[in-house]
BAPA-707184 format. One line per 8 residues: their letters; for each residue x, y, z of C-alpha. Coordinates in nm, 2 decimals. Each point is the difference from the previous one (the first is absolute). Layout:
REM residues N
a = X:Y:Z ~ ...;
***
This chain:
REM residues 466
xxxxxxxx = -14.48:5.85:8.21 ~ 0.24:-0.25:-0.20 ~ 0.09:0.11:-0.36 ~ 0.05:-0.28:-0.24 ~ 0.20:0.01:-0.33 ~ -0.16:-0.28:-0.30 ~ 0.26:-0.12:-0.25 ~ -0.02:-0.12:-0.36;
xxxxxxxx = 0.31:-0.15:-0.12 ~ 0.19:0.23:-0.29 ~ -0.05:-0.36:-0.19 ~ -0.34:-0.04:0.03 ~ -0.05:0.10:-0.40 ~ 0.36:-0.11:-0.05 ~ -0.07:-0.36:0.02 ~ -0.14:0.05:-0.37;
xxxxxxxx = 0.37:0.17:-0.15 ~ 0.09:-0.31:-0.16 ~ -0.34:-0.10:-0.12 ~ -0.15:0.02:-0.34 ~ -0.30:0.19:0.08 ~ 0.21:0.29:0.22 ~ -0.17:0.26:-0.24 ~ -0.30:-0.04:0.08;
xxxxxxxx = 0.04:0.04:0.42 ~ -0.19:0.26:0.21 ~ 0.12:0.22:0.21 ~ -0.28:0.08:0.30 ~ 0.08:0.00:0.36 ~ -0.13:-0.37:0.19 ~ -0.33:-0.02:0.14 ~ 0.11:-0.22:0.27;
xxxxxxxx = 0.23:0.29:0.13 ~ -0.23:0.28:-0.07 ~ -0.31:-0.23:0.23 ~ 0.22:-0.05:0.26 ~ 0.10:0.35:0.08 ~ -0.35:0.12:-0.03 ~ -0.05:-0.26:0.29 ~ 0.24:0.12:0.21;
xxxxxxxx = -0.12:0.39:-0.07 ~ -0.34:-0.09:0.07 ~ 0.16:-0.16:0.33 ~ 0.12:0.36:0.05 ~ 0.33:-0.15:-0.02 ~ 0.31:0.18:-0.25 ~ 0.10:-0.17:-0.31 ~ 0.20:0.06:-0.31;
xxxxxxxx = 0.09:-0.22:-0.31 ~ 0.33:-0.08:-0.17 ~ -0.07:-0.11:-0.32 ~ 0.33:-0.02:-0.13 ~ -0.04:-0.18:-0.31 ~ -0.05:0.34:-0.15 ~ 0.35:0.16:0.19 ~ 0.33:0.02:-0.20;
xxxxxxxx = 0.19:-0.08:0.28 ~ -0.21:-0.21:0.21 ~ 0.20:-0.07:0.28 ~ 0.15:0.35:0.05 ~ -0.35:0.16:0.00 ~ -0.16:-0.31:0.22 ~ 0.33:0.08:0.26 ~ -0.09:0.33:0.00;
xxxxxxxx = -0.38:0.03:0.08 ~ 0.09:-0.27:0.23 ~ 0.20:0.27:0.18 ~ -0.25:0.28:-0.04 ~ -0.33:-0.15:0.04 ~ 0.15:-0.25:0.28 ~ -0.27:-0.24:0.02 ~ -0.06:-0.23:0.30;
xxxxxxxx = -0.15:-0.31:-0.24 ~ 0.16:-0.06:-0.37 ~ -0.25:-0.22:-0.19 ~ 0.13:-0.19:-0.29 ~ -0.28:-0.18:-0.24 ~ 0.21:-0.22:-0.28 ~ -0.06:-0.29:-0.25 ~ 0.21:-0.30:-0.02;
xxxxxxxx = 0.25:0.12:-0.26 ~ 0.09:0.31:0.24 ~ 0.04:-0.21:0.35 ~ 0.38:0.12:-0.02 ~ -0.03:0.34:-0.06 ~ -0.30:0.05:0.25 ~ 0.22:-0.17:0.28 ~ 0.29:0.23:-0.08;
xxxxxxxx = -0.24:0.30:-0.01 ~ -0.12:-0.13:0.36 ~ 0.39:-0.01:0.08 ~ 0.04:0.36:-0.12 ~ -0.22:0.09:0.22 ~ 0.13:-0.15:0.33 ~ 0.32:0.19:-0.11 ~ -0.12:0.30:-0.01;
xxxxxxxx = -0.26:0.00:0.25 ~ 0.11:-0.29:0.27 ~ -0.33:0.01:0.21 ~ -0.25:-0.05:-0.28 ~ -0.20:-0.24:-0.04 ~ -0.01:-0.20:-0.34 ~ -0.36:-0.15:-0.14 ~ 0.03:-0.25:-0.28;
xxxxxxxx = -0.34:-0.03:-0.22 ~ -0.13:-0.13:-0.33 ~ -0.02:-0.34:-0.17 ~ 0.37:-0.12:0.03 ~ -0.01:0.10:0.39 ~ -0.32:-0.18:0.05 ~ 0.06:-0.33:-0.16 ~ 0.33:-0.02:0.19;
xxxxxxxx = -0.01:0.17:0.31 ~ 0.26:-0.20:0.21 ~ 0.24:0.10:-0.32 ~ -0.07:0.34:0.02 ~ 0.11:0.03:0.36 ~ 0.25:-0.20:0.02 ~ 0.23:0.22:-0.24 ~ -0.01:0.21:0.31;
xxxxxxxx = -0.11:0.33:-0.23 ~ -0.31:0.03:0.09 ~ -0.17:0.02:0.37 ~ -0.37:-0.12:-0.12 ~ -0.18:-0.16:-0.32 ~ -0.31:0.12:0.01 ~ -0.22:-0.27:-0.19 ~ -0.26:0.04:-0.23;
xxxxxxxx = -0.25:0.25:-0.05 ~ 0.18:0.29:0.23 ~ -0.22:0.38:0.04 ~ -0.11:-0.13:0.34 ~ 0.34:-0.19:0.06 ~ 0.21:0.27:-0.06 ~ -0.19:0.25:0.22 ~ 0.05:-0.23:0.29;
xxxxxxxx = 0.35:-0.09:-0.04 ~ 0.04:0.41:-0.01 ~ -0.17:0.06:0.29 ~ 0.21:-0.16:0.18 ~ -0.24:-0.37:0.12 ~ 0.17:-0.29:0.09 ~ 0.10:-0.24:-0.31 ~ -0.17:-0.29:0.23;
xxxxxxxx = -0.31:0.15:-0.04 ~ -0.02:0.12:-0.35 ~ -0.14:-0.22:-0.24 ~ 0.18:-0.08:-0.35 ~ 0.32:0.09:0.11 ~ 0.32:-0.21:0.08 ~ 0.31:0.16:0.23 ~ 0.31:-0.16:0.16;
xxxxxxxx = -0.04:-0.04:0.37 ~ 0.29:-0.21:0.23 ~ 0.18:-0.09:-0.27 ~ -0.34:-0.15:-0.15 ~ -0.20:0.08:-0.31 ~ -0.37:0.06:0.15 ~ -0.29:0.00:-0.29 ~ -0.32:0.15:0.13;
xxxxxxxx = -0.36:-0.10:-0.10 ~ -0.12:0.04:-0.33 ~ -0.20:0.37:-0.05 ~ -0.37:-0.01:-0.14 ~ 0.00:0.18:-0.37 ~ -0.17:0.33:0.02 ~ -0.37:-0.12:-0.11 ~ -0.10:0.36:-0.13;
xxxxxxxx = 0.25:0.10:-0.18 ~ -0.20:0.42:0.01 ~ 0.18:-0.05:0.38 ~ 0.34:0.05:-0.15 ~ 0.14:0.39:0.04 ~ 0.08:0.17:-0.34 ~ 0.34:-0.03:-0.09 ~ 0.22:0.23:0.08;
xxxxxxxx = 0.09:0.10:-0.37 ~ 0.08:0.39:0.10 ~ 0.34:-0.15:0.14 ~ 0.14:-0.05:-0.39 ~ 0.13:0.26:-0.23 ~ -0.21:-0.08:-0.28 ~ 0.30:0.16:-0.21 ~ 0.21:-0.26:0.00;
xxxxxxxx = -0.19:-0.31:-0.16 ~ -0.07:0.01:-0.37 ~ -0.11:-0.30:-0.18 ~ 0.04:-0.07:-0.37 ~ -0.28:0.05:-0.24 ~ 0.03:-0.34:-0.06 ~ -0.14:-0.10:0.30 ~ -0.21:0.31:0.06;
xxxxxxxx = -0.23:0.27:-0.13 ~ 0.12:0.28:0.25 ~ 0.27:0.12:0.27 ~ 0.02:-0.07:0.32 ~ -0.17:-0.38:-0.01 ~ -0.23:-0.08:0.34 ~ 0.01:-0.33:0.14 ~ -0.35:-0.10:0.14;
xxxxxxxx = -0.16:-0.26:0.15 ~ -0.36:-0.09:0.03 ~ 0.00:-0.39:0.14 ~ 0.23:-0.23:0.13 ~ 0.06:-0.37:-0.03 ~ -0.05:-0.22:-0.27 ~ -0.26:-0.27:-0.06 ~ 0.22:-0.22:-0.21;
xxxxxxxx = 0.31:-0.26:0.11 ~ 0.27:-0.03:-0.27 ~ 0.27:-0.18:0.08 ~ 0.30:0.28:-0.10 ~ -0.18:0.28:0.21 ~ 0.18:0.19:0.27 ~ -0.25:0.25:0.08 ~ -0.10:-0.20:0.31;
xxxxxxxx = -0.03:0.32:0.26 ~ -0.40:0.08:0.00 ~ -0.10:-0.35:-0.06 ~ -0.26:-0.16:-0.27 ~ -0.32:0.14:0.17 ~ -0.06:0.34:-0.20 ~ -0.10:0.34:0.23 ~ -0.14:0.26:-0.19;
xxxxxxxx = 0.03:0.39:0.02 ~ -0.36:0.11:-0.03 ~ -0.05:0.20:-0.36 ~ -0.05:0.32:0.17 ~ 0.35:0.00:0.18 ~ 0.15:-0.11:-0.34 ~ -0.04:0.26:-0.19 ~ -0.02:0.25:0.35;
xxxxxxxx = 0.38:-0.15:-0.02 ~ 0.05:0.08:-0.36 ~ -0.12:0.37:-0.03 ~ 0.23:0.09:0.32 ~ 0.29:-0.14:-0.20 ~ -0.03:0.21:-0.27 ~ -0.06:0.31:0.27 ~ 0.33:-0.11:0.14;
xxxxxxxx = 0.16:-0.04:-0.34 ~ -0.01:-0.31:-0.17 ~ -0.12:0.00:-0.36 ~ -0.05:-0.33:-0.12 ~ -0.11:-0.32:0.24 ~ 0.09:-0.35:0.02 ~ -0.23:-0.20:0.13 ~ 0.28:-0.29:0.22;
xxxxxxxx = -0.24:-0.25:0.12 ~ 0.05:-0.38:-0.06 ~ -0.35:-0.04:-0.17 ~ -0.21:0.35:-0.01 ~ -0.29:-0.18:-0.17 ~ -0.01:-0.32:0.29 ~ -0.37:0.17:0.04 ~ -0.06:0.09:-0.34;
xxxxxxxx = -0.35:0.19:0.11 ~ 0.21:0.21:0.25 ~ 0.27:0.08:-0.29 ~ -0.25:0.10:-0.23 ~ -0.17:0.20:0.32 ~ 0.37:0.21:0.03 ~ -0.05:0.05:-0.38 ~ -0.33:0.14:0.02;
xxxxxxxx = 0.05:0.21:0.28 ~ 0.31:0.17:-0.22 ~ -0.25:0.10:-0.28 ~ -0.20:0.11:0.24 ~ 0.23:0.23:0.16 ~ 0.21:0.11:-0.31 ~ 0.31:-0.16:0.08 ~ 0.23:0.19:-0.23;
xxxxxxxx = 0.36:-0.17:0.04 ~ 0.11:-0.36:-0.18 ~ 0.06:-0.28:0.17 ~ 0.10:-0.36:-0.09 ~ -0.03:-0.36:0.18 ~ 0.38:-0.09:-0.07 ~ -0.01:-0.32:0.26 ~ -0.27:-0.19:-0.21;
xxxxxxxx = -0.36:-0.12:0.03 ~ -0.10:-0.32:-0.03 ~ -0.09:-0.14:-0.33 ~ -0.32:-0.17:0.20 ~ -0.09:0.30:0.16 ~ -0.11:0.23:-0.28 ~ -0.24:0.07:-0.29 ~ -0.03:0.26:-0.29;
xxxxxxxx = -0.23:0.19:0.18 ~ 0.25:0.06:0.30 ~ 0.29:0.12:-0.26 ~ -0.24:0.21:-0.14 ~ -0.09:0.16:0.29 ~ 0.36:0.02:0.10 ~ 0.08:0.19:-0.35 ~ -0.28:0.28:0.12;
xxxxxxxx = 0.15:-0.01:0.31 ~ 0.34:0.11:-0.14 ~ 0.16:-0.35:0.07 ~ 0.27:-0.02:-0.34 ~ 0.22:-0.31:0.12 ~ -0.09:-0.31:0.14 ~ 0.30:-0.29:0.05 ~ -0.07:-0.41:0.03;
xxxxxxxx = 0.16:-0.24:0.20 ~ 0.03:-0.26:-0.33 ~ 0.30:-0.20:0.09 ~ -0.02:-0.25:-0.27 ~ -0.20:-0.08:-0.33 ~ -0.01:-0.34:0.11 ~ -0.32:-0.16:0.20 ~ 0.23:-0.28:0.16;
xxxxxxxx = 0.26:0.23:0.08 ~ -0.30:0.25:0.20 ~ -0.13:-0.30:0.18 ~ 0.35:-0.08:0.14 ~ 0.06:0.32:0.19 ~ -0.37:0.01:0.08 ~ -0.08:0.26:-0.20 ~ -0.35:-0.04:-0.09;
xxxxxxxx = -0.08:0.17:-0.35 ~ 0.03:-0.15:-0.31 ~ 0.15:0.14:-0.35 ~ -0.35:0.02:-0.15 ~ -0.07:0.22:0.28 ~ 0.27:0.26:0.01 ~ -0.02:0.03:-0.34 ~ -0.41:0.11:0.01;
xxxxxxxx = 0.11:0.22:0.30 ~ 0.27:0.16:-0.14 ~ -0.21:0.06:-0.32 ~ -0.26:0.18:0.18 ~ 0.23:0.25:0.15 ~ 0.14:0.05:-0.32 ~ -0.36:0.05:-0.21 ~ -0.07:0.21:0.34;
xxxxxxxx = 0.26:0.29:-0.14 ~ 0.23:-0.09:0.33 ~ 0.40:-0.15:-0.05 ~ 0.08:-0.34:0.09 ~ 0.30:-0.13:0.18 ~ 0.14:-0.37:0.01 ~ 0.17:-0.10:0.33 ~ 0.14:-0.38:-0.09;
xxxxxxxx = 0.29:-0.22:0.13 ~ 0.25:-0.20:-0.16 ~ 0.14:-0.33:0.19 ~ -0.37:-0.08:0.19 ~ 0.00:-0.36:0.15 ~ -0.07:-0.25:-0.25 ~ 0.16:0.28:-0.29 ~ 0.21:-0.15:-0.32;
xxxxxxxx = 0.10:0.16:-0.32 ~ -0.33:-0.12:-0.13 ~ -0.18:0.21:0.25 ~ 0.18:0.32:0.00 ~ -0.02:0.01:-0.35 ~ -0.35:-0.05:0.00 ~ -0.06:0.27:0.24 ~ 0.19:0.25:-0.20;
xxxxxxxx = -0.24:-0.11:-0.29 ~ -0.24:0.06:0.24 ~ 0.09:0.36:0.09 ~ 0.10:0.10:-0.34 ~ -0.34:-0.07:-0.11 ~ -0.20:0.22:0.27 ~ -0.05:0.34:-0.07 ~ 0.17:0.14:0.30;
xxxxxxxx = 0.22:0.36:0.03 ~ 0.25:-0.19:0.21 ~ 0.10:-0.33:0.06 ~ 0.26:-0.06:0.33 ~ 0.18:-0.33:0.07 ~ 0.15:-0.12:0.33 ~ 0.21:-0.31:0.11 ~ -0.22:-0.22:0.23;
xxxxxxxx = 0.18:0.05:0.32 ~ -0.10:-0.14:0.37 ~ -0.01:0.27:0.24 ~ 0.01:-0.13:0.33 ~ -0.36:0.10:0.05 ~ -0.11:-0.18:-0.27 ~ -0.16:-0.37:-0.02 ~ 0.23:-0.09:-0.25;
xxxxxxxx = 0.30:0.09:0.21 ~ -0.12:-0.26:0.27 ~ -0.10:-0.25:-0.24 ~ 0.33:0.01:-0.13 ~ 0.22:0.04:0.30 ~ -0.18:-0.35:0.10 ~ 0.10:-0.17:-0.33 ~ 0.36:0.13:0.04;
xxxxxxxx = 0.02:0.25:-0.31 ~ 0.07:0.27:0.16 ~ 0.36:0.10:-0.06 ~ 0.06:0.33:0.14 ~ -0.13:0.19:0.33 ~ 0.21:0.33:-0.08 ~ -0.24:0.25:-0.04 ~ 0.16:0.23:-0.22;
xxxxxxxx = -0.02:-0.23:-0.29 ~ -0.37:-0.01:-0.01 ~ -0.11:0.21:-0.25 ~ -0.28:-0.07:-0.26 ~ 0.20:0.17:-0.31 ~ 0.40:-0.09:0.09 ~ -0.05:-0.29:0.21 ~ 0.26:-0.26:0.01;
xxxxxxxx = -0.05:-0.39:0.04 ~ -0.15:-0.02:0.42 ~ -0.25:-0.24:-0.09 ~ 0.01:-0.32:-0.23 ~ -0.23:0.00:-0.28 ~ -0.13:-0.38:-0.07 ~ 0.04:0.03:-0.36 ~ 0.17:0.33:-0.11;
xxxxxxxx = 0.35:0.15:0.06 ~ 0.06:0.38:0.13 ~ 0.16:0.05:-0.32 ~ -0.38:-0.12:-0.23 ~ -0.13:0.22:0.22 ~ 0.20:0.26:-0.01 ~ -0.03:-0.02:-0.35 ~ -0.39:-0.01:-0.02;
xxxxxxxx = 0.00:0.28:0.21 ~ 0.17:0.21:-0.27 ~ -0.13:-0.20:-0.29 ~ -0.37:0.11:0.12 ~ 0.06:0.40:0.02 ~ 0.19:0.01:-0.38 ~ -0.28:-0.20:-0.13 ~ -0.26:0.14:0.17;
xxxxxxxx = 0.17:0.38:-0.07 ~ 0.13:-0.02:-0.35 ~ -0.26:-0.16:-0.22 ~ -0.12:0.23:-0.27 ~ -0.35:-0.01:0.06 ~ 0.08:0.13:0.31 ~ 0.25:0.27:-0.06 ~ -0.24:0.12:-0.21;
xxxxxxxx = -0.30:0.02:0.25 ~ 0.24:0.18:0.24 ~ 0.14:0.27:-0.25 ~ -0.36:0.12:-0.05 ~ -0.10:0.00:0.31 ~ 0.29:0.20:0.14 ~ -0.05:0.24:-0.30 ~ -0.37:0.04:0.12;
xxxxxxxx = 0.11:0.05:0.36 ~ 0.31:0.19:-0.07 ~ 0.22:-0.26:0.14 ~ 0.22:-0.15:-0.29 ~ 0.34:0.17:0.16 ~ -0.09:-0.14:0.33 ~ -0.03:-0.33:-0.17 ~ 0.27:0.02:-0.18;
xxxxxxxx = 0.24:0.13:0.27 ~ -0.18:-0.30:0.22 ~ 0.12:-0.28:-0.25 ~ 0.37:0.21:-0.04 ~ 0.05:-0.04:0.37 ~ -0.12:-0.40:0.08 ~ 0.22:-0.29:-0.04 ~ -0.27:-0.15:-0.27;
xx = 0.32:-0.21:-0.14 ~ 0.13:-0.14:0.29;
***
C-alpha cells in the first residue's frame, strides 16, 4: 500500500501580502488537496496533507513530517506565481527522502508540462483533472499507460493522452477534509460570517471564454453535482467542523434551475450555517427570484466578475455582459438583503486613462460591500498570454514576477505604462474606499453587526496609501 503526502505551498495565501485587498483573504484548507486524498483513501491507499501556508516555519515542519510520515509519492499542486517554491519544495523532498517519487499538478504544471520536468524537481506532471490520475500514478501503473500525465523517459519528455473529464461529477469521493486541523485557519469577518471557512464545490467548468482567464483545468463544458449531493456535501462539513461555506465554483448558477434546485433543497432541509458565493455568478445567469431564494437559503455574499464599466473594454477580452447589465444584477442582490462584491481589473487590453477612470465611476456608483481591483496579467494559461506572446509583448517569462497585485512590467501594454497602472490600481481602492457616502454606509453596518474594530483594525493594517 503506497502512502502519499499532498502539498500546498506556505505561499499559496501569501501571494496576496503585498496586495490591497490582503484583509479581506480566507483562510480554508484547498479543495483540490482535500479531493485528491479522498481519492487515494477511497483507493485504500495512505494519504496525508501539508498545507503549509498555515505553518510558521514551513520548511522546518514540511522536513520534518517528511521524515516521520516518509511518504513514497510527494504531490505538489501550484499556480504560476509559486512554480519556484513548488520546485524547491519538490527538491526538499528528494533530499530528505532520495527514492520518492515527485508529482507536479495544477494549472501552471499543466499548461507547461515539458517546463515542469525539465527543472529536474519533479518525477511526473500529472495534467488536468487528477482524482483518477493520481490514484494510478500511486498505485504504481506505468506512466505510458496513464492518461493525462507527462514523465521523462530516455532522456525524453513523454506526454500521454489526454484523460476524459469525469461526466458525473456525484462519482468523485468526498474530500478528505478530516486530514486538516480546523484550528489553524481563521478568516477575517471581512470576508466571512463564521470560523473555520469551508471551501466547496458543486460544478466545474465554465461556459464562458474571456480572454484573461487562467482557470483552463476542467474545461468550458459545465458538470454538475446533482442537488442532493450538494447539500449531502454541505451538512457533513459542518459535522466535520466548518462553519461557514464558500461556494468555489467558476459559475454556480451556469444552470440557473439547478442553482435555485440546491437552494430549495437547503430550506427544505434547514440548513443552518452561512455560506457565500465569493468566485461570482454571472451577471446573465440570474434573476431576483434566485437572490431571493438564495437569501432564505442563508446565502449573505455573492461576488461579480465586473472587470470594467466600459462595454468596449468587455467586448475586448470577451467578456460578454454589459454595464447596464451588472448594474441590474448587482441591484437585485442588493434589494435581495445579500452583500455585493466587485471583482474588476485595471490595464485590460484596449484600457486608457479614460477607461479606468470610467470604471471607477463605474464601481463607485454600484451599491456593492466590496469592490477588489487587479492588474490584467497573462498567465500562461490564459488566451491573452498566447495572443500576446505572438505579437511579441511579452517581456518576462520569470514566473515569480507574476502576480495580479505587485506585478512588475512582463508584458507590454499597447497604450499604458506599468507605472498608469500601477497607479490606477491604487487610485481605484482610495476612491472606491474613502468616499464619504461610503464610509458612512460601512460604519453602520459594522455597528449593526458588531464589526466596526474589525474594520477599523482592517483599514489600520492595509497599504490603502501606497
Amino acid at each position: 500500500m503506497s502512502r502519499t503526502l499532498l502539498v500546498n505551498p506556505p505561499s499559496a495565501i501569501g501571494v496576496y501580502d503585498k496586495s490591497h485587498i490582503r484583509v479581506a483573504i480566507t483562510s480554508a484548507p484547498f479543495i483540490t488537496l482535500a479531493s485528491l486524498a479522498g481519492a487515494l483513501l477511497e483507493a485504500g491507499m495512505e494519504a496525508a496533507i501539508a498545507d503549509l501556508m498555515i505553518e510558521g516555519r514551513p520548511e522546518e515542519a514540511y522536513r520534518r513530517l517528511l521524515r516521520e510520515y516518509r511518504p513514497d509519492f510527494v504531490g505538489i499542486t501550484f499556480t504560476t506565481p509559486l512554480w519556484s517554491e513548488a520546485r524547491r519544495l519538490a527538491e526538499i523532498a528528494r533530499e530528505e527522502l532520495p527514492g520518492v517519487t515527485t508529482i507536479a499538478g495544477g494549472v501552471h504544471a499543466t499548461t507547461l508540462p515539458e517546463e515542469s520536468l525539465g527543472s529536474g524537481a519533479f518525477d511526473i506532471v500529472a495534467m488536468g483533472e487528477g482524482e483518477r490520475t493520481i490514484v494510478e500514478i500511486c498505485r504504481g501503473d506505468d506512466p505510458s499507460g496513464i492518461a493525462g500525465v507527462a514523465f521523462r523517459r530516455d532522456g525524453k519528455v513523454i506526454l500521454t493522452p489526454h484523460r476524459e473529464m469525469i461526466a458525473d461529477l456525484d462519482d468523485l469521493p468526498l474530500p478528505a477534509w478530516q486530514l486538516h486541523d480546523l484550528r489553524f485557519y481563521r478568516s477575517p469577518h471581512i470576508a466571512a460570517r463564521r470560523n473555520p471557512v469551508g471551501y466547496m464545490e458543486t460544478n466545474r467548468g465554465c461556459n464562458h471564454h474571456c480572454l484573461y482567464c487562467s482557470q483552463t483545468i476542467f474545461g468550458h463544458s459545465v458538470r454538475f453535482k446533482s442537488p442532493g449531493r450538494v447539500v449531502d456535501e454541505m451538512f457533513r462539513m459542518l459535522d466535520i467542523g466548518f462553519r461557514d461555506i464558500h461556494i468555489k465554483d467558476n459559475n454556480f448558477t451556469a444552470d440557473i434551475a439547478r442553482a435555485s434546485e440546491v437552494c430549495e433543497l437547503m430550506v427544505r432541509r434547514g440548513f443552518p450555517a452561512p455560506w457565500a458565493l465569493p468566485t461570482g455568478v454571472n451577471v446573465h445567469d440570474v434573476d431576483e427570484g434566485f437572490f431571493r431564494l438564495a437569501k432564505r437559503a442563508g446565502c449573505y455574499q455573492v461576488a461579480f466578475g465586473i472587470e470594467s464599466g466600459v462595454d468596449g473594454i468587455l467586448a475586448g477580452v470577451n467578456k460578454r455582459q454589459s454595464a447596464e447589465r451588472i448594474r441590474d444584477a448587482v441591484g437585485m442582490a442588493h434589494r435581495a438583503g445579500i452583500e455585493t462584491v466587485g471583482f474588476f481589473m485595471v490595464g485590460l487590453p484596449g484600457d486608457t486613462v479614460e477607461t479606468m477612470e470610467e470604471t471607477i465611476r463605474f464601481a463607485c456608483s454600484l451599491p456593492l460591500t466590496y469592490a477588489k481591483a487587479s492588474m490584467t496579467l497573462p498567465f500562461p494559461s490564459s488566451a491573452l498570454y498566447r495572443k500576446l506572446k505572438m505579437d511579441g509583448r511579452i517581456r518576462s517569462e520569470d514566473w515569480d514576477k507574476y502576480n495580479f497585485h505587485c506585478t512588475s512590467e512582463v508584458w507590454e501594454h499597447e497604450t499604458l505604462g506599468w507605472d498608469t497602472i500601477r497607479m490606477y490600481y491604487g487610485l481605484f481602492h482610495r476612491r472606491f474606499y474613502f468616499r464619504p457616502s461610503y464610509i458612512w454606509r460601512r460604519f453602520w453596518r459594522d455597528v449593526a453587526m458588531g464589526q466596526l474594530l474589525d474594520d477599523a483594525r482592517a483599514v489600520l493594517g492595509n497599504s490603502w496609501l501606497d
